[in-house]
C-alpha positions as a Python dict, from the first residue, in 0.01 Angstrom:
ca = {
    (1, 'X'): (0, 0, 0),
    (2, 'X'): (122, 333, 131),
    (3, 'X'): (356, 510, -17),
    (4, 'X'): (634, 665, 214),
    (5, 'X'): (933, 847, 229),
    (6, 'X'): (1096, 758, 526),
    (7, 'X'): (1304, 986, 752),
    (8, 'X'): (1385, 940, 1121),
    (9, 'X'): (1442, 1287, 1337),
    (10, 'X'): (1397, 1397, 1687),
    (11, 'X'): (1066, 1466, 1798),
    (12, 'X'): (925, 1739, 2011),
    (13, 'X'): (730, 1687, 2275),
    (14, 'X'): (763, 1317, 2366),
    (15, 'X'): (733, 1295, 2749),
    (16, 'X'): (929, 937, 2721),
    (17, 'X'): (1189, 974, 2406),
    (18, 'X'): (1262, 1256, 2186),
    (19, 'X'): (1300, 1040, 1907),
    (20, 'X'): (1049, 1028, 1618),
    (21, 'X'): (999, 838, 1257),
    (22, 'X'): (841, 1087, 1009),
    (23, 'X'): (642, 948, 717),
    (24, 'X'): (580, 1162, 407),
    (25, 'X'): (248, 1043, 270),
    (26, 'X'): (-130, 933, 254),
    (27, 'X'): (-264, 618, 362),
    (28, 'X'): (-463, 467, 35),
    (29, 'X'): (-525, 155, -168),
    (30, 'X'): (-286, 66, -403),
    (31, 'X'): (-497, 235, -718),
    (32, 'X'): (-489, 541, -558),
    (33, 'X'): (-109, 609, -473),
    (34, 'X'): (-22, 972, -379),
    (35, 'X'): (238, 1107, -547),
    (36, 'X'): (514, 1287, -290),
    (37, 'X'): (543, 1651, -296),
    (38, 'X'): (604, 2012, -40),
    (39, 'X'): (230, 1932, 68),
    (40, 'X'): (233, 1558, 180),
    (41, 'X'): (147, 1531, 547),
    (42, 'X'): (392, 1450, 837),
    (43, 'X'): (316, 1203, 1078),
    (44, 'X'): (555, 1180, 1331),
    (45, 'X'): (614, 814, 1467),
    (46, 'X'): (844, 744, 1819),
    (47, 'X'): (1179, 603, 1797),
    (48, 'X'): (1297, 308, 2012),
    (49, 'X'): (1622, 87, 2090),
    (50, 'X'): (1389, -221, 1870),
    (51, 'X'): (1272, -4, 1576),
    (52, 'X'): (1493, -122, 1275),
    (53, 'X'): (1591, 50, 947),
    (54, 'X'): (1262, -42, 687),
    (55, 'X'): (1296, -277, 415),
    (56, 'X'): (1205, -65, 166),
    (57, 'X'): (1064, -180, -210),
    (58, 'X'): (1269, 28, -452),
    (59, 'X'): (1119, 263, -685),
    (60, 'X'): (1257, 465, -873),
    (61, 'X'): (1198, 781, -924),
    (62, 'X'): (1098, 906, -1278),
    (63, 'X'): (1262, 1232, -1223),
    (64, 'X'): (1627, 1130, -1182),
    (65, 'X'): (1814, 1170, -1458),
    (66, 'X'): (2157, 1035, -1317),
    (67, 'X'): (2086, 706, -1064),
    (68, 'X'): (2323, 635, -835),
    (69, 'X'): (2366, 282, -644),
    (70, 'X'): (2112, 243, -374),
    (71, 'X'): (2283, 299, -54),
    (72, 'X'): (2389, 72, 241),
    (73, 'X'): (2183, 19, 505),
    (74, 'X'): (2364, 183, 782),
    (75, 'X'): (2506, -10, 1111),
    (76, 'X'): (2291, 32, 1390),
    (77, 'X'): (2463, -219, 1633),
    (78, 'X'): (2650, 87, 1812),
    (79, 'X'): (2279, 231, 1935),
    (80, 'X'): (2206, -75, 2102),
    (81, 'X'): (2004, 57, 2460),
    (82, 'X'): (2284, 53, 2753),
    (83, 'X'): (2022, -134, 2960),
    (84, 'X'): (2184, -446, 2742),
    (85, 'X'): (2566, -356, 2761),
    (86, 'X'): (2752, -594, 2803),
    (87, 'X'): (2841, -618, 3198),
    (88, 'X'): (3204, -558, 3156),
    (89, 'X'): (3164, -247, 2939),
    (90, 'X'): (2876, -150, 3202),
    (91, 'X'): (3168, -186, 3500),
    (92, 'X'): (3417, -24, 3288),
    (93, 'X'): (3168, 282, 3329),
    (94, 'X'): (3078, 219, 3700),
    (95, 'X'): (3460, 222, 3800),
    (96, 'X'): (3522, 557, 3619),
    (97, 'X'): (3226, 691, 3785),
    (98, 'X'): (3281, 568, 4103),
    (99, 'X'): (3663, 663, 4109),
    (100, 'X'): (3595, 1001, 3963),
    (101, 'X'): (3325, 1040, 4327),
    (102, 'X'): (3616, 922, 4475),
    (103, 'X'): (3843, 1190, 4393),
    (104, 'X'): (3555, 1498, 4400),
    (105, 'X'): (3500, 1348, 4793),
    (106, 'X'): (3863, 1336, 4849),
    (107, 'X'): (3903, 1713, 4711),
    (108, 'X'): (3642, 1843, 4976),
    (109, 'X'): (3822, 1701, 5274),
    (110, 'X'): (4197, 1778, 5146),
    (111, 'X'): (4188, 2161, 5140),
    (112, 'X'): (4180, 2157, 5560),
    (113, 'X'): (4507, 2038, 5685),
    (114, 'X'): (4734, 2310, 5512),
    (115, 'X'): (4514, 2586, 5622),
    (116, 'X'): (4753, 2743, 5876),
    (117, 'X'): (5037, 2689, 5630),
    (118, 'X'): (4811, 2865, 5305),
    (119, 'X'): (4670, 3169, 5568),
    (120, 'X'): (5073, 3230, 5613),
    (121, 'X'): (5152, 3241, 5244),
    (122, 'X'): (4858, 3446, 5116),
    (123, 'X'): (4914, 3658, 5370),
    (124, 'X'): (4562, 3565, 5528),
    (125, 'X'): (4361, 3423, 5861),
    (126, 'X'): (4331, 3054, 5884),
    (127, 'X'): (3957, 3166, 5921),
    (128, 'X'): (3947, 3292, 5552),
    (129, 'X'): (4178, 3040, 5426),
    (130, 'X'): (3870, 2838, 5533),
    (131, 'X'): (3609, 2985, 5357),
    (132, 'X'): (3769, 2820, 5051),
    (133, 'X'): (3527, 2509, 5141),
    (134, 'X'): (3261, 2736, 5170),
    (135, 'X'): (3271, 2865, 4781),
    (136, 'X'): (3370, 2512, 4676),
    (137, 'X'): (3088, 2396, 4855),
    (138, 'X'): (2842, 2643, 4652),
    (139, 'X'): (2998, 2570, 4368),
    (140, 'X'): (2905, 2205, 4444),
    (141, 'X'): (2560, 2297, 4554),
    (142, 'X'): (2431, 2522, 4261),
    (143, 'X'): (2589, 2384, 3960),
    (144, 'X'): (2352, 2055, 3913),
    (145, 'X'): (2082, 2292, 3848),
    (146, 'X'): (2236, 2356, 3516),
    (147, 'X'): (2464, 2038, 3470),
    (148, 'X'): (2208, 1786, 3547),
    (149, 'X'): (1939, 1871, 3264),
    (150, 'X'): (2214, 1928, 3068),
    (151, 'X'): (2311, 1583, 3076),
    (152, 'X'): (1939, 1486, 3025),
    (153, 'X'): (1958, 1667, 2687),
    (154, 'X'): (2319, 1653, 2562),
    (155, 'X'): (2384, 1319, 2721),
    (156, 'X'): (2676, 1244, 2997),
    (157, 'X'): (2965, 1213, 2788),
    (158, 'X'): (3005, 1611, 2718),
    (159, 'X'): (2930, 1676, 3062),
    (160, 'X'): (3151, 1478, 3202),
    (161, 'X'): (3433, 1581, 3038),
    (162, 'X'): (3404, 1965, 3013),
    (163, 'X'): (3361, 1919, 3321),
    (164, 'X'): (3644, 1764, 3430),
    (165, 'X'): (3894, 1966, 3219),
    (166, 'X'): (3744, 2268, 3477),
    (167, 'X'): (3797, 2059, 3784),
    (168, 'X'): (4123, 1989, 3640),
    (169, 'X'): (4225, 2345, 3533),
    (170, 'X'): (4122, 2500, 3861),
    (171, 'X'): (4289, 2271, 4080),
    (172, 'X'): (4628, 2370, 3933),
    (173, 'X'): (4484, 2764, 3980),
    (174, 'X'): (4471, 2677, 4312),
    (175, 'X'): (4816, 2535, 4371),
    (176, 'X'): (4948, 2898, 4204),
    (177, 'X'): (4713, 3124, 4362),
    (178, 'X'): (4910, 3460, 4447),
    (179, 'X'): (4635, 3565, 4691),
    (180, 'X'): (4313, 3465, 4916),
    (181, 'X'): (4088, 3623, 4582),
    (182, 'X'): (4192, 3378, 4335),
    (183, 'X'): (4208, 3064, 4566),
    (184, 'X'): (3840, 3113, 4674),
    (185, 'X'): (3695, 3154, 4326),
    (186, 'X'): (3945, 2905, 4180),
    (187, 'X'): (3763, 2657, 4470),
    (188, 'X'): (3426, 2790, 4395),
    (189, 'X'): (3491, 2666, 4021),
    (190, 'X'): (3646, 2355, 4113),
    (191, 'X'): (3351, 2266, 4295),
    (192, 'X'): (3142, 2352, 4013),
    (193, 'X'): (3347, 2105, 3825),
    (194, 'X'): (3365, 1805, 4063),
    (195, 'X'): (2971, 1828, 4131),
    (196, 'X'): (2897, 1598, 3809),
    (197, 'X'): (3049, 1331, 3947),
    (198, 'X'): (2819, 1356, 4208),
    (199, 'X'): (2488, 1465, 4063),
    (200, 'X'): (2489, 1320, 3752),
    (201, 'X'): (2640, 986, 3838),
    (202, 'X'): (2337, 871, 3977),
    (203, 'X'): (2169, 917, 3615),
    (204, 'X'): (2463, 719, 3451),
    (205, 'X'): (2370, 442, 3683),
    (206, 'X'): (2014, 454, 3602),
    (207, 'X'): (2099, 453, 3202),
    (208, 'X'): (2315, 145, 3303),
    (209, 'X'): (2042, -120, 3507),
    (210, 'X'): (1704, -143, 3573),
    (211, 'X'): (1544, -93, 3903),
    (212, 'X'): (1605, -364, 4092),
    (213, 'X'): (1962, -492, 3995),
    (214, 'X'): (2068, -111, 4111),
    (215, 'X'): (2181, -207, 4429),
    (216, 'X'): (2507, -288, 4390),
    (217, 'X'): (2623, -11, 4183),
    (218, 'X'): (2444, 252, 4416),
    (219, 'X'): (2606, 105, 4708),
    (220, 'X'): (2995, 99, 4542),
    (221, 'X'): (2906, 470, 4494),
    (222, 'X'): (2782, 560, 4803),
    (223, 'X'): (3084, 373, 4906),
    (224, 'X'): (3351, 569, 4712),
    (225, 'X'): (3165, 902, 4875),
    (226, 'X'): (3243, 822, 5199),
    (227, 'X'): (3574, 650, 5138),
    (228, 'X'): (3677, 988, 4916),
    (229, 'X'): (3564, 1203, 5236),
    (230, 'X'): (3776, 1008, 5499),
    (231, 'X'): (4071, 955, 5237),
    (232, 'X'): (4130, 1352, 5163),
    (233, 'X'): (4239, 1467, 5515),
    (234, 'X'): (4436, 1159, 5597),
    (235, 'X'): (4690, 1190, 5265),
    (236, 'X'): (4709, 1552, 5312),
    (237, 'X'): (4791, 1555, 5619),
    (238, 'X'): (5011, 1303, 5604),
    (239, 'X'): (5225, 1537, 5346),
    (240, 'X'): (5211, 1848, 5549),
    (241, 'X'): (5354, 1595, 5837),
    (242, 'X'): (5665, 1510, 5629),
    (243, 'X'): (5700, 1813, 5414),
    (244, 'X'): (5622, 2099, 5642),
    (245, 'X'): (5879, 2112, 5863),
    (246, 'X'): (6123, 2176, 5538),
    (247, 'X'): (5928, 2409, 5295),
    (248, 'X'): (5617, 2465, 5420),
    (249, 'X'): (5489, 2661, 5108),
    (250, 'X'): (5552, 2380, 4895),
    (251, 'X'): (5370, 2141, 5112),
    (252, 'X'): (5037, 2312, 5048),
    (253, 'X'): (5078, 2314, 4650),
    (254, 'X'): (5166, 1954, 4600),
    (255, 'X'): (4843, 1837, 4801),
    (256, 'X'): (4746, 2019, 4463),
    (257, 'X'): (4944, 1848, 4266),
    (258, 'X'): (4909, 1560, 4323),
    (259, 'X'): (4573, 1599, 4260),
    (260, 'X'): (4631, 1810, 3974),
    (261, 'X'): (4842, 1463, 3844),
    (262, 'X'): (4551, 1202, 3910),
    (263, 'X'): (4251, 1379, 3808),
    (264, 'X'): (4440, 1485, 3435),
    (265, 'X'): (4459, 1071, 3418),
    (266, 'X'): (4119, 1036, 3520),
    (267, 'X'): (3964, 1272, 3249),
    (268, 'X'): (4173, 1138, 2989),
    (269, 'X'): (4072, 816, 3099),
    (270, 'X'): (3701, 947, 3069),
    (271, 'X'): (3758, 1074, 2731),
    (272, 'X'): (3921, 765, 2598),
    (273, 'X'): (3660, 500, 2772),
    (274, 'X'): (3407, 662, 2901),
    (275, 'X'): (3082, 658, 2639),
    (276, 'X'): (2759, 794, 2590),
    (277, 'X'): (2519, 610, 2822),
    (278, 'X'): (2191, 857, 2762),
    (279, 'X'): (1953, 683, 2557),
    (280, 'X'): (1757, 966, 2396),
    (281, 'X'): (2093, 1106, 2330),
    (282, 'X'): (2210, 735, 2129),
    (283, 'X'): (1836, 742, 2015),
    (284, 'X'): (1924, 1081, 1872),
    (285, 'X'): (2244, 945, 1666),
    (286, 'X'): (2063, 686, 1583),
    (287, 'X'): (1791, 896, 1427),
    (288, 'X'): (2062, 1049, 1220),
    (289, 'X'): (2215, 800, 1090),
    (290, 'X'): (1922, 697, 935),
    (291, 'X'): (1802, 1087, 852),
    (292, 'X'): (2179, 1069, 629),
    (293, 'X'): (2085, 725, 530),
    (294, 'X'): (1709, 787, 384),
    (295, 'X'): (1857, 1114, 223),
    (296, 'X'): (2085, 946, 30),
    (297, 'X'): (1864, 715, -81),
    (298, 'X'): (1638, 1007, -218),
    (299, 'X'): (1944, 1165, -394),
    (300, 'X'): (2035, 857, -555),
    (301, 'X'): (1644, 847, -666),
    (302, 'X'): (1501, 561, -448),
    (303, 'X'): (1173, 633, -257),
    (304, 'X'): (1083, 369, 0),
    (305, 'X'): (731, 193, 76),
    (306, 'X'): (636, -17, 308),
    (307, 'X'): (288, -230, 306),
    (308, 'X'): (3, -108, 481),
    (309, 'X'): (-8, -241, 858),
    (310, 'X'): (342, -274, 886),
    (311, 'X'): (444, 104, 1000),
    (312, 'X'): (413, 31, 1361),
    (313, 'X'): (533, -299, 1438),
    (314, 'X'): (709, -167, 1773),
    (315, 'X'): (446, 9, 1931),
    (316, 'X'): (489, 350, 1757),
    (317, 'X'): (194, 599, 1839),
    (318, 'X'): (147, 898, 1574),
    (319, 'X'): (182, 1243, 1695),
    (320, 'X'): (156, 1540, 1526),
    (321, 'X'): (436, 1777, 1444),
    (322, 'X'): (244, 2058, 1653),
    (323, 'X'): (372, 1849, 1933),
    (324, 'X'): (516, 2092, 2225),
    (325, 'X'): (875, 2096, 2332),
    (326, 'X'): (935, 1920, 2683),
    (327, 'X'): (1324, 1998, 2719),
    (328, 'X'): (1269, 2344, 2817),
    (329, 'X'): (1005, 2247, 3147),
    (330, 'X'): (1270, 1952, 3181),
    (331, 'X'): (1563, 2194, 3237),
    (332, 'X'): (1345, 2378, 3482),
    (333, 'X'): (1259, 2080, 3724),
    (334, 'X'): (1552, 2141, 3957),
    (335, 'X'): (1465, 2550, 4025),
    (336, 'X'): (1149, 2451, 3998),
    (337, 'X'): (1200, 2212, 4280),
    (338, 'X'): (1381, 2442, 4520),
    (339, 'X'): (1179, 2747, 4493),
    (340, 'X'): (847, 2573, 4504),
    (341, 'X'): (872, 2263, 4712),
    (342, 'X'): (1064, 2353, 5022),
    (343, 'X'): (1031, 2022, 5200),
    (344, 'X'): (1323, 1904, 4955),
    (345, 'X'): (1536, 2162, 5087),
    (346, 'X'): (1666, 2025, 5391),
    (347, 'X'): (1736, 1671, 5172),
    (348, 'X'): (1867, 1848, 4882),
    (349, 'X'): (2137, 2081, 5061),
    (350, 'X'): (2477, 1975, 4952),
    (351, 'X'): (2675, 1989, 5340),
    (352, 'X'): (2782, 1701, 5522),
    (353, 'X'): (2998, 1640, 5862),
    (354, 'X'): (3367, 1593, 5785),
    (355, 'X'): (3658, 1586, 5978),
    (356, 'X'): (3840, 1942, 6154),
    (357, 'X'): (3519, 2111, 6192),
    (358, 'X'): (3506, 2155, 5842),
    (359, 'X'): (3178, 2090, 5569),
    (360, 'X'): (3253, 1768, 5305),
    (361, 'X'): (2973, 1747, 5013),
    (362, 'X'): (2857, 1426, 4962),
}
């Protein structure tokens, strides 16, 4: 038999999953059991969605002087892979997704119409009223370079909604703005908040299906895009129509609003439903729960074992723990991608045709 003690961490360096199962131990017969100490070896051993807690054989330890119950075995049904979600719970996540591209889209095309009113207010050109969609449109642009891996390695759930409390704040910044300054960096920043519903929504639907049943949910996103773009424009001007002949000046600020008004719903509706669809990020909690779970066990004086050949029922390969890091080169794909393969530069650039002349990401 092998003697092991049994701890579950993150790994470094797995190309696939960042999860790993460290053993503590020596491979031997049964007459020649190692005892554990600072100087075992570490074998590190990949987590997946199938590995399941050990069934250890209790021994005790001869060195604890005050035993404690052997722990619970924690609950691992909340780490189940989001490739086998339930479908509601996986359209519960689509439909925030899709309504928060909805309402990024429908941003972009509703700063336009009250351009001649703003330029009056801020004592301005229409002309540099509309460079506003300019700076929101490099917000847009630039920040997936930094968002996107940070989704990979945080997960989506943080993202989403730090990001969304900036899209949030800055929209009200703009409906206050005393001058043409603070509205174009309040739109550069709320374009660095809306573009994770864009760039990173595409990830959430890959955490959610496999490859070929991706169809639909791509197309009700690419959907809410375009429907977003064409919806903008149309509602605001629609409220200059009816509230600019009266007050102008307040005309302008409730397009923000309004806005202001849905997208505080949407994020708390994010934080409330919205969950964590990255799986080396579950994989990671996961990992954790056991870490806490083997840890107690040791405090309380148990040390598990498994027998020999039964370590790697799930297709676990054994790595070492000078394995390299990959999040850093992962976090440097998208630079890495612009700088040094231009071809993707004319597909990557974040400008489409909108309506009034004017730029709508998509």
């Amino acid at each position: 038999m092998n003697v092991n003690q049994d701890v579950e961490k993150m790994a470094k360096g797995s190309k696939s999953i960042d999860i790993s199962l460290i053993q503590h131990g020596c491979s031997g017969a049964a007459r020649d059991l190692p005892r554990l100490d600072n100087d075992s070896p570490i074998i590190y051993r990949y987590l997946t969605f199938d590995t399941l807690p050990l069934e250890p054989v209790d021994i005790r330890s001869h060195q604890s002087t005050n035993p404690q119950s052997n722990p619970l075995v924690p609950d691992l049904a909340r780490y189940t892979s989001p490739l086998q979600w339930p479908q509601t719970r996986k359209f519960v996540m689509l439909a925030l997704s899709c309504i928060a591209t909805f309402l990024t889209a429908y941003t972009a095309g509703s700063y336009s119409p009250p351009s001649y009113i703003m330029a009056d207010d801020l004592g301005s050109s229409q002309l540099s009223v509309l460079v506003g969609i300019t700076t929101f449109c490099v917000g847009f642009a630039l920040s997936p370079m930094v968002l996107a891996p940070l989704s990979e390695i945080y997960g989506r759930y943080p993202v989403f909604v730090i990001s969304g409390v900036v899209y949030v704040v800055f929209q009200a910044v703009c409906s206050v703005a005393p001058n043409l300054a603070a509205m174009l960096i309040a739109r550069f920043l709320v374009g660095v908040g809306g573009s994770a519903f864009s760039s990173v929504i595409g990830g959430v639907i890959a955490d959610l299906w496999v490859k070929d049943q991706r169809n639909t949910p791509m197309a009700l996103f690419s959907g809410a895009v375009l429907a977003g773009t064409g919806a903008g424009p149309l509602v605001a001007s629609v409220i200059v129509k009816r509230m600019g002949a009266e007050d102008g000046t307040m005309a302008w600020k409730w397009i923000f609003w309004h806005q202001v008004i849905i997208d505080t719903v949407l994020v708390i509706a994010l934080a409330v439903l919205f969950e964590e669809s990255r799986g080396s990020v579950i994989l990671s909690r996961k990992a954790k729960a056991l870490n806490d779970w083997y840890q107690a066990r040791e405090e309380s004086g148990y040390f598990g074992v498994w027998p020999e050949g039964t370590a790697a029922k799930n297709g676990d390969t054994d790595t070492t723990s000078d394995s390299g890091d990959s999040q850093p080169s992962m976090s440097n794909l998208p630079l890495e991608s612009a700088v040094f393969r231009p071809v993707q530069a004319p597909e990557t650039a974040v400008v489409g045709k909108g309506r009034r002349g004017t730029s709508i990401p998509v």
